[in-house]
DRENLUM-127293 format. One record per residue: residue in one letter; x, y negated, z negated of N, C-alpha, C, O, CB in turn. Coordinates in steps of 0.02 Angstrom, whole numbers, padded with zeros to 5 digits, always signed. Atoms other than C-alpha are relative to their C-alpha. Glycine has a CB too. Layout:
AXYZXYZXYZXYZXYZ ...
END
This chain:
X-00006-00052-00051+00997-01702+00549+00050+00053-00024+00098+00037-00058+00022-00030+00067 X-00041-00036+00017+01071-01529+00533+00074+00008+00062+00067-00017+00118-00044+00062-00017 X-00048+00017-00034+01242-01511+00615+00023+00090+00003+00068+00109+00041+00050-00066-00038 X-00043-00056+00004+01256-01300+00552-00082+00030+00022-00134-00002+00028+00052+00024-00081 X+00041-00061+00001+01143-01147+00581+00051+00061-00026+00098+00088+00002-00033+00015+00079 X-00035-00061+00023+01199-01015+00469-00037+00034-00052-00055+00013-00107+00070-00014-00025 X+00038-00039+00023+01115-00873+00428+00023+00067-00036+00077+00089-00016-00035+00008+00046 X-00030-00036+00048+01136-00737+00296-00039+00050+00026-00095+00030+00007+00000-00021-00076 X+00039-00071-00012+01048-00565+00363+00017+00062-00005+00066+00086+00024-00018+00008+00052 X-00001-00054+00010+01028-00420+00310-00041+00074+00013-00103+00079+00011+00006-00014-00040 X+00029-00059-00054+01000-00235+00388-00019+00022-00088-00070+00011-00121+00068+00064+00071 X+00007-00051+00052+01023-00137+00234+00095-00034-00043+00140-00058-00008-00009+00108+00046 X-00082+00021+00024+01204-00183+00100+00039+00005+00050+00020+00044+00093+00037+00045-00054 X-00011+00064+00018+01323-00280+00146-00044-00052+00026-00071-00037+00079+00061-00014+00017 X+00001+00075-00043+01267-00448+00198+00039-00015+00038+00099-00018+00025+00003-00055-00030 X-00043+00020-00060+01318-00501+00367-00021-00074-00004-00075-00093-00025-00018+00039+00078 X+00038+00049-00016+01324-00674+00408+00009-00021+00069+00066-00016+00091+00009-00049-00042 X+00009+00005-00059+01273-00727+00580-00006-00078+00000-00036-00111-00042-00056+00043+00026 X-00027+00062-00010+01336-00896+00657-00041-00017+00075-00027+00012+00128+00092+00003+00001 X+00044+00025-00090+01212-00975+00817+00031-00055-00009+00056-00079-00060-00102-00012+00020 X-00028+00045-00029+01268-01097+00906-00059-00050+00045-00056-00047+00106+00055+00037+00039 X+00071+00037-00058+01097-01217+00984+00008-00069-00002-00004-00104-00051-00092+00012-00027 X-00023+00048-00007+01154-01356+01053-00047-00054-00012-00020-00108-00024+00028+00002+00052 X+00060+00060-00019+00968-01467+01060-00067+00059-00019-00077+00120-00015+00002-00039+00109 X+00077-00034+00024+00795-01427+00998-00033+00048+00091-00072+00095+00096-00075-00098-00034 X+00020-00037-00049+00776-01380+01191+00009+00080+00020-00021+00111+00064+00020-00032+00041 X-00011-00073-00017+00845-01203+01183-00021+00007-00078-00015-00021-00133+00085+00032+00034 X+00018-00052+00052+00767-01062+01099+00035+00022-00026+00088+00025+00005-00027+00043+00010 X-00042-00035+00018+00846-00972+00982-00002+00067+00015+00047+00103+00011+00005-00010-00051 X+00012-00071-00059+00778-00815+01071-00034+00061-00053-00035+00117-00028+00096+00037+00043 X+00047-00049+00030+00677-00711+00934-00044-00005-00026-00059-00064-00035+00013+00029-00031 X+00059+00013+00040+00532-00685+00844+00023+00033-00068+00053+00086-00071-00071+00034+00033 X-00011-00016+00065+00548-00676+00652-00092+00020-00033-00136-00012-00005+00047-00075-00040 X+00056-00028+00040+00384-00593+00540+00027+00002-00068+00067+00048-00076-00024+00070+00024 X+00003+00001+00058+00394-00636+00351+00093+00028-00009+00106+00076-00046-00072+00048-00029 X-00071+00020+00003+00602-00656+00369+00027+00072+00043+00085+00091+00035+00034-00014-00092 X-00029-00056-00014+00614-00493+00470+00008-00023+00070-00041-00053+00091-00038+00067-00018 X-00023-00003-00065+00684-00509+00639-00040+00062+00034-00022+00120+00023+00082+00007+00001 X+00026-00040-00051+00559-00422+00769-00010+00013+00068-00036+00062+00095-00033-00001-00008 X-00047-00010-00067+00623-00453+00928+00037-00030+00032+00013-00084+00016-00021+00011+00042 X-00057+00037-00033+00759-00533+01027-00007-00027+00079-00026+00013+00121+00058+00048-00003 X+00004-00010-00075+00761-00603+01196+00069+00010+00019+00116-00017-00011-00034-00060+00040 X-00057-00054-00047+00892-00502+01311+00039-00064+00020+00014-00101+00062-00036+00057+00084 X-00075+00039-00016+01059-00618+01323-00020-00074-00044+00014-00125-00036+00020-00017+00108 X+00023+00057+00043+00970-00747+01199+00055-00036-00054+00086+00002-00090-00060+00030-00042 X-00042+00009+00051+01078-00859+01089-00016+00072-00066+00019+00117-00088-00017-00085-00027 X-00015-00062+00101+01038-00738+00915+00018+00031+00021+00074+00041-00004-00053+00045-00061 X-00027-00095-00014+01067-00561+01018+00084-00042+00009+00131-00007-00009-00045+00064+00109 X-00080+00003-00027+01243-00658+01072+00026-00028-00059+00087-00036-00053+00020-00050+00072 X-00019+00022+00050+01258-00734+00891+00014+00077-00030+00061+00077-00070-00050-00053-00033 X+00011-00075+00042+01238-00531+00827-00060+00001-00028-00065+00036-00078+00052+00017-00061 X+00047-00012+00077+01073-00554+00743-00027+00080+00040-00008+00087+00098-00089-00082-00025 X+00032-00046-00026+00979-00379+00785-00077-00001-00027-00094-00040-00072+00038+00061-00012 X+00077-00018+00022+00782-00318+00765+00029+00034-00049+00081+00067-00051-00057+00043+00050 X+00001-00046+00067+00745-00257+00584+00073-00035-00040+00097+00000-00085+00008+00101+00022 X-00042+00039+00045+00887-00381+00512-00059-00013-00039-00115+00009-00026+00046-00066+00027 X+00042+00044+00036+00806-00484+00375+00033-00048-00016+00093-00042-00029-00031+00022-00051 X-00025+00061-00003+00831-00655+00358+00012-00035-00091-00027-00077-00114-00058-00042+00052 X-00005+00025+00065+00887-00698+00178+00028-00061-00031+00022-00079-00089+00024+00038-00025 X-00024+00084-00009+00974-00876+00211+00004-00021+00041+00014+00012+00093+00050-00025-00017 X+00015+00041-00069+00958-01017+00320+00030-00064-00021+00004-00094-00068-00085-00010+00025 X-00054+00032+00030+01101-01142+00303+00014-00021-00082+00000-00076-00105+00000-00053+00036 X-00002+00014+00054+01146-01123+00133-00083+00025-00052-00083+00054-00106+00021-00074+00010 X+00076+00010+00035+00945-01125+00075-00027+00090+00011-00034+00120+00064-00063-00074+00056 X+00042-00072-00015+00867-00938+00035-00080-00025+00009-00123-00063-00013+00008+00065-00074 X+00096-00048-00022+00704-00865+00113-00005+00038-00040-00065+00053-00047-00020+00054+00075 X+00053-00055+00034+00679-00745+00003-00057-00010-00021-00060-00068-00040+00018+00027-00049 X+00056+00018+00030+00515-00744-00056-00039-00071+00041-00082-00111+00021+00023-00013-00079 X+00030+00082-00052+00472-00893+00084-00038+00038+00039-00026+00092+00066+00064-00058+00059 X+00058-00011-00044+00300-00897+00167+00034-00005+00059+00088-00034+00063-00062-00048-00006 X-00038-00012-00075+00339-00860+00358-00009-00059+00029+00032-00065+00074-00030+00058+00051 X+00016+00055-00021+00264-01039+00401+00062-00047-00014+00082-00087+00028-00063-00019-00029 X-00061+00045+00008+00418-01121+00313+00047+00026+00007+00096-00006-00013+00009-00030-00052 X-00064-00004-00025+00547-01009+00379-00009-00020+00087+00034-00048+00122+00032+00081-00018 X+00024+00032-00082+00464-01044+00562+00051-00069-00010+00110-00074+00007-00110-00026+00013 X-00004+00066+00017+00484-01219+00511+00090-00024-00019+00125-00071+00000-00057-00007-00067 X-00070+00021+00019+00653-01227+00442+00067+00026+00084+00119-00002+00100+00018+00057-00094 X-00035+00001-00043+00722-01145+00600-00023-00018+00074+00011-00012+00125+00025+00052-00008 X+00019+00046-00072+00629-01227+00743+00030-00060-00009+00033-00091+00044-00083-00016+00017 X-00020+00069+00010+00707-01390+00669+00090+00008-00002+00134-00033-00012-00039-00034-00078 X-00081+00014+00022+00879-01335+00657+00052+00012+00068+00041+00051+00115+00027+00062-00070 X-00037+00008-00071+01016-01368+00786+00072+00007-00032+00090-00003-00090-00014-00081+00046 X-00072+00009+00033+01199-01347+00783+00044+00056-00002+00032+00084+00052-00003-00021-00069 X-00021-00050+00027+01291-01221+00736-00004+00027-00085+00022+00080-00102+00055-00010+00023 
END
């Protein structure tokens, strides 16, 4: 089991990194991602209150890069992850 969620995203240079906090597979993390791009947020959702924004891109996911990752296994890697 994971124990972190920590994500590396990027608008445009620098890299920000954005820290969620999901306590149980029962809460959403509150956005929709498209091929590592962040395309929308839900309004007071853990990510918008973690900082992630629309049009970030998602370039790590605890430690492990997306780049170049089919959208099925970044789905996958963050529907399973809990924690911070």
């Amino acid at each position: 089991t994971q124990s972190r969620i920590k994500m590396n995203i990027v608008r445009c240079p620098p890299v920000t990194m954005v820290l969620i906090r999901r306590p149980d597979l029962r809460y959403q993390l509150g956005f929709s991602v498209q091929n590592g791009i962040i395309c929308s947020l839900m309004r007071g959702g853990i990510a918008e209150r973690g900082g992630v924004r629309v049009g970030h891109r998602i370039i790590e996911i605890n430690g492990q890069s997306v780049v170049a990752t089919p959208h099925e296994k970044i789905v996958h890697i963050l529907s399973n992850a809990v924690g911070e």
